[in-house]
C-alpha positions as CSV (number, residue, x, y, z in Angstrom):
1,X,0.0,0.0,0.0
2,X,1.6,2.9,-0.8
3,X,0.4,6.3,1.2
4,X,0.6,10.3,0.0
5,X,0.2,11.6,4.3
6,X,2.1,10.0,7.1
7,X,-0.1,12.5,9.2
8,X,-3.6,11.1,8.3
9,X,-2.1,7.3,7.9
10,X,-0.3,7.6,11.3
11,X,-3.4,9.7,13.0
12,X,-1.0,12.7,14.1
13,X,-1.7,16.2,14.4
14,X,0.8,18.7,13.5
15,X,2.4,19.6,16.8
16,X,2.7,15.9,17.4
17,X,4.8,15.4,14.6
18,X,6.7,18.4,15.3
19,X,7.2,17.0,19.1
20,X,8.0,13.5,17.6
21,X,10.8,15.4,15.5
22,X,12.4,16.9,18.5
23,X,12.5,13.9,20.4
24,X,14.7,12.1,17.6
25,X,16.6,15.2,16.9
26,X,17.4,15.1,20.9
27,X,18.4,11.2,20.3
28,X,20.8,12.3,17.2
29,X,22.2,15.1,19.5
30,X,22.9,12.3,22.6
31,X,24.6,10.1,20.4
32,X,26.7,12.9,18.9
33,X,27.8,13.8,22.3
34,X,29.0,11.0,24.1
35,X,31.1,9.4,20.7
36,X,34.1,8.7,21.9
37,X,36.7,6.4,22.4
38,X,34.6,3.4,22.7
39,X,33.3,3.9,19.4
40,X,36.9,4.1,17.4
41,X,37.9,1.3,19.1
42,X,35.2,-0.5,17.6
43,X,35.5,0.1,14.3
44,X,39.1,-0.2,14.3
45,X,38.9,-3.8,15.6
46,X,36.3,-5.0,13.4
47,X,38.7,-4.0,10.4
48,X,41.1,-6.6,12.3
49,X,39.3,-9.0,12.5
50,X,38.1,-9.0,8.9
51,X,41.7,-8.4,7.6
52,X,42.8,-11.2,9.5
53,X,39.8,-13.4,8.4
54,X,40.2,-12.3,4.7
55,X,44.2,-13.1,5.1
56,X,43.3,-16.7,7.1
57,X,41.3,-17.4,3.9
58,X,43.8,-16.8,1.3
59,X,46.5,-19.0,2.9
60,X,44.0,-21.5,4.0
61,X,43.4,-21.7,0.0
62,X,46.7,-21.0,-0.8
63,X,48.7,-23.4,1.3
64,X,45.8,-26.4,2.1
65,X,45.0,-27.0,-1.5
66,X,48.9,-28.2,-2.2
67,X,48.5,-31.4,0.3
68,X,46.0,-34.0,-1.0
69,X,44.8,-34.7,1.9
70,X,43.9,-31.5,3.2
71,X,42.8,-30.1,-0.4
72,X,38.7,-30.4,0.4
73,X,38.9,-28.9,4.4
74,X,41.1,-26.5,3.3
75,X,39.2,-25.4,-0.2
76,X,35.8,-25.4,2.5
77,X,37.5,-23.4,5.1
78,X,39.4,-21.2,2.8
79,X,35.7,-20.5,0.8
80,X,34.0,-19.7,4.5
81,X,36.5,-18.0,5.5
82,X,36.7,-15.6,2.8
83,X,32.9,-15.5,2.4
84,X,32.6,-14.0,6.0
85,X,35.3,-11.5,5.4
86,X,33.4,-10.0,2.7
87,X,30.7,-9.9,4.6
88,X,32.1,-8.3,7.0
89,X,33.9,-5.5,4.7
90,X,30.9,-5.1,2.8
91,X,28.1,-4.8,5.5
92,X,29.4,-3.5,9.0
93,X,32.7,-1.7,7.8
94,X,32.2,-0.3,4.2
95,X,28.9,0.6,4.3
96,X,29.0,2.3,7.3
97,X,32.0,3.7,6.4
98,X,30.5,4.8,3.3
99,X,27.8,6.5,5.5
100,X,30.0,9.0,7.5
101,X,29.8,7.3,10.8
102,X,33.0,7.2,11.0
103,X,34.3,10.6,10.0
104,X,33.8,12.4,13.1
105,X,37.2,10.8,13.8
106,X,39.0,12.5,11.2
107,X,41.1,9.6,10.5
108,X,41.6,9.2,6.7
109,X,41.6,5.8,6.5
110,X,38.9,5.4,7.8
111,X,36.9,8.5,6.1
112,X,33.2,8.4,3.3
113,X,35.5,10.8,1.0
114,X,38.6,7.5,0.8
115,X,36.9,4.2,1.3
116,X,37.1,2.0,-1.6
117,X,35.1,-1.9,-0.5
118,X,36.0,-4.6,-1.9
119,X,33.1,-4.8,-4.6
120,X,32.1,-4.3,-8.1
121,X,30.4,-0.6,-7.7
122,X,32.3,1.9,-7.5
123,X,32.0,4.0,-3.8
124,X,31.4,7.2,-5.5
125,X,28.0,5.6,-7.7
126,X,27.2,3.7,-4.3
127,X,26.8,6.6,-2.4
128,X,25.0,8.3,-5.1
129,X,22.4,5.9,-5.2
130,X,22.4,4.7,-1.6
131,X,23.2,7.7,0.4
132,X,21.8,10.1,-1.9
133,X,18.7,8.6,-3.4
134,X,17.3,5.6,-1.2
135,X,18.2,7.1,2.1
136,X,16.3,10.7,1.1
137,X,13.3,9.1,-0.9
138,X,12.6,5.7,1.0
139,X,10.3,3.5,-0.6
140,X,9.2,6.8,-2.8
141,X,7.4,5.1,-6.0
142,X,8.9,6.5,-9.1
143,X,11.9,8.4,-6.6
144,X,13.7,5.3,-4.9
145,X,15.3,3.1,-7.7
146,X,16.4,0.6,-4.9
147,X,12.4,-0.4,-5.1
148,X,12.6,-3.8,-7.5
149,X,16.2,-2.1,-8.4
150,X,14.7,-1.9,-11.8
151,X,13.7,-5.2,-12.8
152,X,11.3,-6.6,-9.9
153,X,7.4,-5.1,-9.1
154,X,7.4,-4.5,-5.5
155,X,4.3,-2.8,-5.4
156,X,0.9,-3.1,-6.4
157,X,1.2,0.7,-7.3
158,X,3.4,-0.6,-9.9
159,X,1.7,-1.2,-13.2
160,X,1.9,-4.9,-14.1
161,X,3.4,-6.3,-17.2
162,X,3.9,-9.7,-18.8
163,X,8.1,-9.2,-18.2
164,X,7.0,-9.6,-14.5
165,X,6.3,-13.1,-14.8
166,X,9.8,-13.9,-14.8
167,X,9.9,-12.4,-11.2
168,X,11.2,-15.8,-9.5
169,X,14.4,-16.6,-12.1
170,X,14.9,-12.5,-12.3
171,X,14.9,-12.7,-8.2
172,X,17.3,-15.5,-8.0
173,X,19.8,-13.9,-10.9
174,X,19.9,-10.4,-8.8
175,X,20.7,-13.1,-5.5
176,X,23.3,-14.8,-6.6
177,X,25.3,-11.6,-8.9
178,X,23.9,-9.5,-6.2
179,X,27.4,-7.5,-6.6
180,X,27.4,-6.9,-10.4
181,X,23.3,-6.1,-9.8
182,X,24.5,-3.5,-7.5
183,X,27.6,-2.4,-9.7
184,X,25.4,-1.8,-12.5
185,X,22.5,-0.2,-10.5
186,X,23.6,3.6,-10.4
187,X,23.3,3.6,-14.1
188,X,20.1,3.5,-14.2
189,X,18.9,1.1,-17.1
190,X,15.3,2.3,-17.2
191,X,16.8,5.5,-18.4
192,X,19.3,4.8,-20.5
193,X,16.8,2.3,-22.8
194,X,14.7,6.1,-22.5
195,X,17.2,7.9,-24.0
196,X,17.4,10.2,-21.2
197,X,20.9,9.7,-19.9
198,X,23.7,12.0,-20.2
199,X,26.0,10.3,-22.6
200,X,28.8,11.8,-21.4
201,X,27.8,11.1,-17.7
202,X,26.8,7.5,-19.1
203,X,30.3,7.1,-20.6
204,X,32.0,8.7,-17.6
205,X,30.3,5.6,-15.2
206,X,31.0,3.2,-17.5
207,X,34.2,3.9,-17.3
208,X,34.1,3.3,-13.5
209,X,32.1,0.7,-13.7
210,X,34.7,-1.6,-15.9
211,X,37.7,-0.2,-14.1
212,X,36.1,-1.4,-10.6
213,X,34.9,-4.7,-12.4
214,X,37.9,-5.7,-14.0
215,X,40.1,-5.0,-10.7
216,X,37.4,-7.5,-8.9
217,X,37.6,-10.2,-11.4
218,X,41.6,-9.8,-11.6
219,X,41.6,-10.1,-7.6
220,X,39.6,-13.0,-6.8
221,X,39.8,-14.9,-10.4
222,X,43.1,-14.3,-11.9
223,X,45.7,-13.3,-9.2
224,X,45.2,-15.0,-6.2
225,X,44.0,-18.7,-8.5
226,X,47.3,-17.8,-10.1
227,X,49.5,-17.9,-7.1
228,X,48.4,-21.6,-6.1
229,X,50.0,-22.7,-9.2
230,X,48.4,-26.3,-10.4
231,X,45.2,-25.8,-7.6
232,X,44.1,-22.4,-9.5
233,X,40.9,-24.2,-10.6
234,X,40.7,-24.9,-7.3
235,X,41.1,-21.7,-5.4
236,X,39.1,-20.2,-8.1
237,X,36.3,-22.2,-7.3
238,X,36.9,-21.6,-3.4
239,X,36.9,-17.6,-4.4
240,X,33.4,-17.9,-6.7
241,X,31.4,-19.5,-3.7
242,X,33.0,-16.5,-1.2
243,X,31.1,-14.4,-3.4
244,X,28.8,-16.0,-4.3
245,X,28.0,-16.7,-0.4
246,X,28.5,-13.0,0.2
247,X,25.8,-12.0,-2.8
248,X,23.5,-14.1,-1.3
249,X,23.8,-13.0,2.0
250,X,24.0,-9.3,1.0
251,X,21.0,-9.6,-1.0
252,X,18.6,-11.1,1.9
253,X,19.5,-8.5,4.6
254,X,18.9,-5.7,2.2
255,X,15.8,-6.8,0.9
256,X,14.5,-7.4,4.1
257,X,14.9,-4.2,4.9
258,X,12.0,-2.6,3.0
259,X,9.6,-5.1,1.7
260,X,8.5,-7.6,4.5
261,X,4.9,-6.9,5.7
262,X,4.7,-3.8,7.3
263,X,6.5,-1.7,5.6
264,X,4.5,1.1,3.3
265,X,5.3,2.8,0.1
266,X,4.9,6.1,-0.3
267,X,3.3,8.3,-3.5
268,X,5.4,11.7,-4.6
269,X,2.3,13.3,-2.8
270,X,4.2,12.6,0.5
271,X,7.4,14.3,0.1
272,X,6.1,17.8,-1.4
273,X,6.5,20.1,1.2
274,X,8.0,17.5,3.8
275,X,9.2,18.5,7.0
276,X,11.8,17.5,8.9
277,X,9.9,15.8,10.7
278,X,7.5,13.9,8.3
279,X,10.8,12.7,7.2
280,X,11.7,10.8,10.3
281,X,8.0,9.2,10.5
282,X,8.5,8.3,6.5
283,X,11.8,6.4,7.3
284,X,10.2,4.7,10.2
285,X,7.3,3.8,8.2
286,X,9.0,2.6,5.4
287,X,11.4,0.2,7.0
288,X,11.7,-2.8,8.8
289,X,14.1,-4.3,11.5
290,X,14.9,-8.1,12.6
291,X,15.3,-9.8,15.6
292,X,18.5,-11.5,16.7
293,X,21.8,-11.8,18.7
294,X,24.6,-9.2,18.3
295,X,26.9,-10.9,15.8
296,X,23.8,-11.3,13.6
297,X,23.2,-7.9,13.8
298,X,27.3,-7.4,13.2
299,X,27.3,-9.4,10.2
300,X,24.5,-8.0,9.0
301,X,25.8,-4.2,8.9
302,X,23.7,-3.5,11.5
303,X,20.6,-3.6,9.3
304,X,18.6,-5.8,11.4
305,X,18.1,-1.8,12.5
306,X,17.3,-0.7,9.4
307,X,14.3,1.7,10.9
308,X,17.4,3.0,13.4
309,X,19.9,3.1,10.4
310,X,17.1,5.3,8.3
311,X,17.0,7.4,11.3
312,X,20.1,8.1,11.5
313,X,22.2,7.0,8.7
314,X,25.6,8.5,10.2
315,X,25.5,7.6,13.4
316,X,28.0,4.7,14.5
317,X,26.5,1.4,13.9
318,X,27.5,-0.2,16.8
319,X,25.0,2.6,18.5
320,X,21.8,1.1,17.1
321,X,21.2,-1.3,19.5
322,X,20.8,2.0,22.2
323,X,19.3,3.8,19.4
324,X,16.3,1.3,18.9
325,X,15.8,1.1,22.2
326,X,15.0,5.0,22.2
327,X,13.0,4.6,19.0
328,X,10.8,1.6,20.2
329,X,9.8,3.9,23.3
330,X,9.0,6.9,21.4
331,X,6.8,4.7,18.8
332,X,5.3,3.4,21.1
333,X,3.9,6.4,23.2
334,X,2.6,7.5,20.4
335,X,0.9,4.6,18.9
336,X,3.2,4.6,15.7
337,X,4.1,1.3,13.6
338,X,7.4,-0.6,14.5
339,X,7.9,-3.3,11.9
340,X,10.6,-6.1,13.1
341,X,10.1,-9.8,13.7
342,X,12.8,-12.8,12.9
343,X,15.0,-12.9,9.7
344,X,13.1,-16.3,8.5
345,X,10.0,-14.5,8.7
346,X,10.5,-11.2,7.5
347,X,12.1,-12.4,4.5
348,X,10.0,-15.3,4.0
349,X,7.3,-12.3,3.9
350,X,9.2,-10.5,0.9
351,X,9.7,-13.9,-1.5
352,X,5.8,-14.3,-1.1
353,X,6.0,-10.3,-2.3
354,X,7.9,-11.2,-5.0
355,X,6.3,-14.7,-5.9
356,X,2.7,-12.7,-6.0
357,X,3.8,-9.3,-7.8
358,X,4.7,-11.0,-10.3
359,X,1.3,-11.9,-11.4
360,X,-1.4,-9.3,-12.1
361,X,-3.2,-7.4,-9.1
362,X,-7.0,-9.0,-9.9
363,X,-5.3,-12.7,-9.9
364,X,-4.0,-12.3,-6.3
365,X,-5.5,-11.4,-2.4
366,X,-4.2,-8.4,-0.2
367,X,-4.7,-7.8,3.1
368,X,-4.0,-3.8,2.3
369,X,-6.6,-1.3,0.4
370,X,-6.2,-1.3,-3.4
371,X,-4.4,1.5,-5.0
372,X,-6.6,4.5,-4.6
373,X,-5.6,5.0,-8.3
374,X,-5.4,2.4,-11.1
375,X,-1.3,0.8,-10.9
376,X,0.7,3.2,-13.7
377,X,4.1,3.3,-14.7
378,X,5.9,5.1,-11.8
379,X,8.9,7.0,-14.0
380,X,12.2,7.3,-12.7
381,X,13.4,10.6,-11.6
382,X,16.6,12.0,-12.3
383,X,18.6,14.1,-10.1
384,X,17.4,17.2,-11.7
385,X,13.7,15.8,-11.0
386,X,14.5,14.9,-7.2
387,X,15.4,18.3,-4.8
388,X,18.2,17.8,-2.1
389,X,16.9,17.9,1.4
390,X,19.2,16.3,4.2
391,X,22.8,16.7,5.0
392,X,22.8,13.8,7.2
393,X,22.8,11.6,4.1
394,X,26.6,12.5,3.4
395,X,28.2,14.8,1.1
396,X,27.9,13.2,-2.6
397,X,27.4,15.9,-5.3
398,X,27.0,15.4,-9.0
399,X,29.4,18.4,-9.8
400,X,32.5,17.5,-7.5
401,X,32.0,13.4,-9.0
402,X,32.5,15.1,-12.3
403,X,34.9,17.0,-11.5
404,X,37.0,14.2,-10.3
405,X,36.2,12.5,-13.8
């Protein structure tokens, strides 16, 4: 169901809204405060640790698959061992990273403006469409391209076509190349077939695309197969599932972000005009947490708090846990939705989403109102369509991308 006034759909009046907006401005502000020491230290060892898993990996693969008999244990070991360190690198460290949690510290290492993860899409597209895009039009039909990331119906605002019964083989392709789904996602396809892309912008992100790419697939398939000599089809192999196991993972945390049961789309009705505030209630709204222990949550990025991470995208993640604690309270004093439940089930909720879009509104049940208008083609935006609203998003521009060519 997607909704044009969180004020009407949550019941609020103005100055309630207003009030809510204060609260979480007064959370933002705590948090700010008391960063500290604490904080750097816990960023700093998770790097560690995921440098040391990444390098246990490689010379697990490396040095296990010359010795017959330790060739399968070590091939196993090397895979999960790799597979966790780019989980790790991806989802707690360079996403967050990416976000500006960390640049309160002023270290350059470990700054948005320098952190380069170890995947196929280049930072600077990432935080374009991530930081940029999703986190300032959150489940926005026709604003947020991270809805169906251009090739799945997500909502049944979104007009059906026959191309959408291929949602269940389209679904698994994006799982398993999650990474190169990702890579090519700042492009923005829809546009391109359009003919309303920039060439020269087009050709610019190409360019970074294929650079990025081709570093990736030297890395992990030429490179490091290379250095275990006769086992390279080996290691190879060990390096495919690592990603592989990362793409999968990556996929189902992110997905279950934004499209389990509970969490609303929104029409452009909703952000003209939108307050600060009506913000705050959109991103709650329009997300959804799961339940679980803290290196769940670790390996996870932290988005088992997505409706904390939406909140407050550049706040350290290892302050969510406090964070949602806040949140919860102030939801619920004033009766507002808090989506969360276990992983199983909240991603269990968004297959059956994906298994029923693809077939035409009148052929399945919903437990929401029907559109109040007849599904249409929501059109991607482009950044001279969308306006600029929050700092806290991080400091991506078009200009100063271009200018660094």
């Amino acid at each position: 169901m997607a909704i044009s006034d969180v004020k009407e759909y949550t019941h609020l009046t103005e100055d309630e809204v207003d009030q809510i907006g204060r609260e979480l401005d007064q959370i933002r502000a705590d948090i700010e405060e008391s960063r500290g020491a604490s904080d750097a230290a816990y960023i700093h060892r998770m790097i560690r640790i995921q440098r040391g898993l990444a390098a246990a990996g490689r010379i697990t693969l490396l040095a296990g698959t010359q010795v017959k008999e330790t060739r399968k244990p070590a091939l196993a070991l090397g895979a999960g061992l790799l597979g966790v360190a780019k989980i790790l690198e991806n989802m707690e460290i360079g996403h967050n990273v990416m976000h500006g949690q960390w640049d309160w510290m002023n270290d350059p290492e470990i700054h948005s403006s320098n952190w380069e993860w170890d995947t196929a899409q280049p930072a600077e597209q990432w935080k374009h469409s991530h930081n940029y895009i999703h986190h300032q039009f959150t489940n926005v039909l026709g604003y947020d391209n991270d809805i169906g990331y251009g090739i799945l119906r997500m909502a049944r605002e979104q007009k059906w076509s026959p191309a959408n019964l291929g949602q269940p083989v389209y679904n698994a392709l994006l799982a398993s190349l999650f990474e190169w789904g990702v890579a090519l996602h700042d492009l923005d396809v829809e546009r391109i077939r359009k003919g309303k892309k920039d060439p020269k912008e087009l050709k610019r992100q190409l360019r970074q695309v294929v650079r990025k790419g081709r570093n990736q697939v030297l890395k992990d398939y030429v490179v490091y197969p290379a250095l275990a000599g006769r086992r390279w089809k080996s290691v190879m192999a060990a390096n495919v599932a690592a990603n592989v196991t990362r793409n999968l993972w990556s996929y189902m945390i992110i997905f279950c972000g934004h499209f389990p049961d509970g969490a609303v789309h929104f029409t452009e009705e909703e952000i003209a005009d939108e307050s600060r505030s009506e913000w705050y209630l959109r991103q709650i709204l329009g997300s959804a947490n799961f339940e679980g222990g803290r290196l769940l949550h670790i390996l996870s990025g932290s988005l088992g708090f997505q409706i904390e991470h939406h909140l407050f995208p550049d706040l350290p993640s290892n302050r969510y846990p406090e964070i949602s604690e806040k949140v919860q309270a102030l939801t619920a004093k004033y009766d507002i939705p808090y989506t969360t439940g276990p992983l199983h089930r909240q991603y269990g909720q968004t297959l059956r989403t994906i298994l029923k879009l693809s077939l035409p509104n009148s052929w399945t049940s919903s437990d929401q109102p029907e559109p109040p208008t007849p599904p249409h083609d929501r059109k991607r935006r482009g950044d001279d369509e969308r306006p600029s609203r929050r700092s806290e998003l991080g400091g991506w521009s078009r200009s100063s991308a271009q200018a660094r060519g």
